[in-house]
C-alpha positions as CSV (number, residue, x, y, z in Angstrom):
1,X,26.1,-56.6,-24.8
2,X,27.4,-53.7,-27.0
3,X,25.3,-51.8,-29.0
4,X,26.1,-49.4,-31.9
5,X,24.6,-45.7,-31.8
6,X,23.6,-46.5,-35.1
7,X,21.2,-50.2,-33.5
8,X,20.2,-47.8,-30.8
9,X,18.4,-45.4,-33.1
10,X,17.0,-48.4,-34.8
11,X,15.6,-49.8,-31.5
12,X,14.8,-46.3,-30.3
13,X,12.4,-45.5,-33.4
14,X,10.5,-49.0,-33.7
15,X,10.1,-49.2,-30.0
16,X,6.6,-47.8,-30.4
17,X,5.7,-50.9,-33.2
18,X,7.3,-53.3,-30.9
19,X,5.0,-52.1,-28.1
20,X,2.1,-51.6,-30.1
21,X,2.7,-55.5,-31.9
22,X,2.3,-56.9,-28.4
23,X,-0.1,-54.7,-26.7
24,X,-3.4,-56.3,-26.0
25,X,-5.7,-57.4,-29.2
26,X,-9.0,-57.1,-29.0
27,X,-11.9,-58.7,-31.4
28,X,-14.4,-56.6,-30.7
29,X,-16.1,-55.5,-27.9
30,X,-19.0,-57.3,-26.5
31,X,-20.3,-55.1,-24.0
32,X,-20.4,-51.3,-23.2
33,X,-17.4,-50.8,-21.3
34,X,-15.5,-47.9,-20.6
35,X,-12.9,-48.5,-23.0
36,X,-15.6,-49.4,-25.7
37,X,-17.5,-46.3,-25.3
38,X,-14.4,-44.0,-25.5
39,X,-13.3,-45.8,-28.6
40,X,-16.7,-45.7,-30.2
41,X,-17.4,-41.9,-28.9
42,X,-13.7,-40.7,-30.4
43,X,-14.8,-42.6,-34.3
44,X,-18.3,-41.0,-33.9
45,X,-16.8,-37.3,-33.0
46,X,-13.8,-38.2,-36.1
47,X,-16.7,-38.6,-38.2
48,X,-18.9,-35.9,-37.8
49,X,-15.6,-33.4,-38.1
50,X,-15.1,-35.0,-41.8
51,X,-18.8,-35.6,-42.7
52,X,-20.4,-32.6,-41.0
53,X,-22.1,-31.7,-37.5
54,X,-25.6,-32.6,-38.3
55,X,-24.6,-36.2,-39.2
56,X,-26.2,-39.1,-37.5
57,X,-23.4,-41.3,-37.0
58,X,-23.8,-45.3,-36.1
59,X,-20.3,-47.2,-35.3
60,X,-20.3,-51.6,-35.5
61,X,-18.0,-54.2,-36.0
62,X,-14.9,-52.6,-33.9
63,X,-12.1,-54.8,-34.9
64,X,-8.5,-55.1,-34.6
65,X,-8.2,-52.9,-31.6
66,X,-4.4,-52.1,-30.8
67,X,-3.8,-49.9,-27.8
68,X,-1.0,-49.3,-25.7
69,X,-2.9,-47.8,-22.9
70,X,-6.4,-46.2,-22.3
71,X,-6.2,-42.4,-22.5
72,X,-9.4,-39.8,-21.2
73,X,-8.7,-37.7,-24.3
74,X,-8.5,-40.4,-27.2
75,X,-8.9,-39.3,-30.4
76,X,-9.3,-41.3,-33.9
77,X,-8.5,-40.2,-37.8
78,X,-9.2,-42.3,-40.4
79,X,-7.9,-43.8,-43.0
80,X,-7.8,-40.8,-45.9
81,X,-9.4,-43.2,-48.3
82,X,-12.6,-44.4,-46.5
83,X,-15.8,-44.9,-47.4
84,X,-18.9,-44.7,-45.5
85,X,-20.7,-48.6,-44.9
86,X,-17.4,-50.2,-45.2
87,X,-14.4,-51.4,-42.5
88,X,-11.9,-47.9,-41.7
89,X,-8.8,-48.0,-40.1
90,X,-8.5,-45.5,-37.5
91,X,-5.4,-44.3,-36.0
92,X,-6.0,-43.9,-32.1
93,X,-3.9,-40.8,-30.9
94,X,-4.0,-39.2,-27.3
95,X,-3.7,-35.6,-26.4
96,X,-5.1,-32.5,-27.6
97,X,-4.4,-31.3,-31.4
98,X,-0.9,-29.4,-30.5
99,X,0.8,-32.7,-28.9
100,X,-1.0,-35.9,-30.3
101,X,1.2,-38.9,-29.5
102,X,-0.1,-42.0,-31.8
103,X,-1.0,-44.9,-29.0
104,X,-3.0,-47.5,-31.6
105,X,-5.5,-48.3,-34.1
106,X,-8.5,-49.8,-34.9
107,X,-11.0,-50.7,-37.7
108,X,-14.5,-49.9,-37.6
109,X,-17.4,-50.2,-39.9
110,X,-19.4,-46.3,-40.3
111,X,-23.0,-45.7,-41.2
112,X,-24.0,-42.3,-42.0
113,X,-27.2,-40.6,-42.4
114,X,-27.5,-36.5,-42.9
115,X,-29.4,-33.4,-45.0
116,X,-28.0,-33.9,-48.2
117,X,-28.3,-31.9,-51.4
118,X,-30.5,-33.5,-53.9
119,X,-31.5,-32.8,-57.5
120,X,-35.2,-32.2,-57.9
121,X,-35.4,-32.3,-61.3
122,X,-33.0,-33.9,-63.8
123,X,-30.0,-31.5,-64.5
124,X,-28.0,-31.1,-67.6
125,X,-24.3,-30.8,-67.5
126,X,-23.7,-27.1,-67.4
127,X,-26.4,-25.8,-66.2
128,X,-26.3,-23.4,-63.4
129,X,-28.3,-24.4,-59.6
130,X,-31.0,-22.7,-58.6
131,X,-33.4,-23.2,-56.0
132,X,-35.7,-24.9,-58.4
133,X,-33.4,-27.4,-59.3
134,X,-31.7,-28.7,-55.6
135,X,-33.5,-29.4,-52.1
136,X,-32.1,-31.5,-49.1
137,X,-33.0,-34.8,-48.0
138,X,-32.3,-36.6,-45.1
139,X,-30.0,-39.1,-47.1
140,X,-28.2,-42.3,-45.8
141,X,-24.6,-41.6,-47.5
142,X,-23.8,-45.3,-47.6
143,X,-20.5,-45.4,-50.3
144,X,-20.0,-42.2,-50.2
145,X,-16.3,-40.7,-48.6
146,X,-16.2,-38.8,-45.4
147,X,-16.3,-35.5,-46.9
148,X,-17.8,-32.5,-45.8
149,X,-21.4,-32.5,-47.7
150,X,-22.4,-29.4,-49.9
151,X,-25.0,-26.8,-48.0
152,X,-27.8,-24.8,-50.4
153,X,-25.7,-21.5,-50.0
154,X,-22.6,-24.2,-51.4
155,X,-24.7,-25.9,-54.4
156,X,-26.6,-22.5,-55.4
157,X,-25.2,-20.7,-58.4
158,X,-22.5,-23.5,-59.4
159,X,-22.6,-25.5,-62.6
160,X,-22.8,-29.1,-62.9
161,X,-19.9,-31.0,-64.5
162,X,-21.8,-33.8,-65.9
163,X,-25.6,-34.9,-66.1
164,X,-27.5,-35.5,-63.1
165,X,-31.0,-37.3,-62.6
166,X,-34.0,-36.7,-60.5
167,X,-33.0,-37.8,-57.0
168,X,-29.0,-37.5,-57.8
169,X,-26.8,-36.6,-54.5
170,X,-25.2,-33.8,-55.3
171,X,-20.9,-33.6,-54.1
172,X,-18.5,-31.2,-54.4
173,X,-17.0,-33.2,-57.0
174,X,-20.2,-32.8,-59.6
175,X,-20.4,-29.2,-59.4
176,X,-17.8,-26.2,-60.4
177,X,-18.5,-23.2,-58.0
178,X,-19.2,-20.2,-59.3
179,X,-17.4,-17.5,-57.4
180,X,-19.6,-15.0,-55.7
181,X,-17.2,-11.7,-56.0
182,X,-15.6,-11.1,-59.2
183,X,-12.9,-8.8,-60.1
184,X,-14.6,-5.8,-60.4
185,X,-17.3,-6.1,-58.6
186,X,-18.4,-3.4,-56.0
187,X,-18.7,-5.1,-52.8
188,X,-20.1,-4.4,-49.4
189,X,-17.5,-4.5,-47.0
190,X,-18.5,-4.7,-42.6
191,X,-14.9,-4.8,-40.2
192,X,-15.8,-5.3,-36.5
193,X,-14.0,-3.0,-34.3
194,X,-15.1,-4.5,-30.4
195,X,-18.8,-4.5,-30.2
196,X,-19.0,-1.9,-33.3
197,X,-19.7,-3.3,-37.1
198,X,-18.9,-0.7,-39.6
199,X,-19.8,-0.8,-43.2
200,X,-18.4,0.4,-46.6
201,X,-17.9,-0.4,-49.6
202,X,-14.7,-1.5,-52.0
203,X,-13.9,-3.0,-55.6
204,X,-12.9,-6.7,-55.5
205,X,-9.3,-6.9,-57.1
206,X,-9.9,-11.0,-57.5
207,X,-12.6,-13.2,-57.4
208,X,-13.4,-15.0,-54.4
209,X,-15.4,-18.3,-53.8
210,X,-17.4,-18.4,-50.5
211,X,-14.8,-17.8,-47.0
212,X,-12.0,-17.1,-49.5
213,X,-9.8,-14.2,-48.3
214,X,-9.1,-11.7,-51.7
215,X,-8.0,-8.3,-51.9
216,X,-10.1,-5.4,-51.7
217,X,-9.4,-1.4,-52.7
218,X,-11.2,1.1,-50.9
219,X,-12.9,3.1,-53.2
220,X,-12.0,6.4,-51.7
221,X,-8.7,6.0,-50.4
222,X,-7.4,3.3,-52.9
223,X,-5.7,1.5,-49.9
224,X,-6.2,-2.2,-50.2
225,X,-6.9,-4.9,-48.0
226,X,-7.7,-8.4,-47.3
227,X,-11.4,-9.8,-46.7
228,X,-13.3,-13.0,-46.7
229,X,-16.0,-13.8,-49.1
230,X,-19.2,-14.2,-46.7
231,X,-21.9,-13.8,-49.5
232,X,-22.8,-12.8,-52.8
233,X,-21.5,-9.3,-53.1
234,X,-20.3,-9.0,-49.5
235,X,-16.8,-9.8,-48.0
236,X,-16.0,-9.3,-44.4
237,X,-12.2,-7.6,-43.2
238,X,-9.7,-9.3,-42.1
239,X,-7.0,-6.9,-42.0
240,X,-6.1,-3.6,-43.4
241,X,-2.9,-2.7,-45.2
């Protein structure tokens, strides 16, 4: 049989959905094997990287499972649009996060439970957070995407885009952060030189949310440099220019 360069390619780039469409299917897994723990250990550890560390993480109904071979290092990524309580498609990839090589998928129903920020009081669109108005509840975030959820040092200070009652979650996508430098502002400024912190002070040249990098000009020498936003009023060097 003659094949074409051209066929080749063809054959040469599908080979993995070939092998894939006639690796073993699996329904589900109806005991705690090896296989089944890896699979439900690598959607737990995928979760609690989108929805955050302290996230209580429960994994059922593991469907559809498509693998072309177990792997000691297996790692899942959901589907971009997911939502917590509902089946996700997982891509099952082996490898560490330099050289991935795709080797299945899955789908898998999530449920999530974690400290979430809460309003404590009804909130009017545009006001500003204080400590009065948010607190954290241990919250089951059925619905909800896997996003990372908002901290206190996040929530405080921002403005809320809309209204918000008593007991309202509170996402990134309700509030509009307020930054805490502004252009102009004197900051306090540490660098870390080995096991020595020094600090200064600068003026911000831009504003900066929280871990933003902006640009900073030494007071003194009018030299500038680059430093991350660690709190209200204080960045922390990352290099100098």
């Amino acid at each position: 049989m003659k094949c074409s360069s051209r066929s080749t390619r063809s054959f040469a780039s599908g080979g993995f959905w070939l092998l894939l469409m006639t690796a073993p299917l699996y329904g589900g897994f109806s005991s705690p094997s090896g296989e089944s723990a890896a699979l439900t250990s690598a959607i737990e550890s995928a979760v609690r990287a989108r929805v955050g560390h302290t996230s209580v993480v429960s994994v059922t109904g593991i469907t559809g499972v498509r693998m072309l071979h177990d792997s000691p290092s297996l790692v899942a990524v959901p589907d971009p649009s997911a939502r917590i309580g509902t089946p996700v498609r997982f891509v099952l990839a082996a490898g560490d996060a330099g050289a991935r090589t795709r080797i299945g998928e899955a789908t898998a129903t999530v449920q999530v439970s974690a400290p979430a920020v809460r309003a404590r009081k009804a909130i009017a669109r545009g006001e500003r957070l204080d400590d009065d108005a948010i607190t954290v509840v241990a919250t089951d975030l059925n619905g909800q995407t896997l996003r990372p959820l908002l901290s206190l040092d996040d929530a405080r200070g921002a403005r809320v885009k809309h209204d918000l009652v008593e007991g309202a979650l509170i996402t990134r996508t309700d509030i509009a952060p307020e930054p805490l430098v502004k252009a102009g502002d004197v900051v306090r400024a540490r660098v870390h030189v080995g096991d020595v912190e020094l600090v200064g002070s600068g003026v911000a040249a831009e504003n900066g949310l929280k871990d933003e990098v902006i640009r900073v000009i030494n007071q003194e020498s009018r030299h500038a440099f680059r430093a991350r936003v660690v709190g209200s009023g204080e960045v922390e060097v990352v290099d100098v220019r």
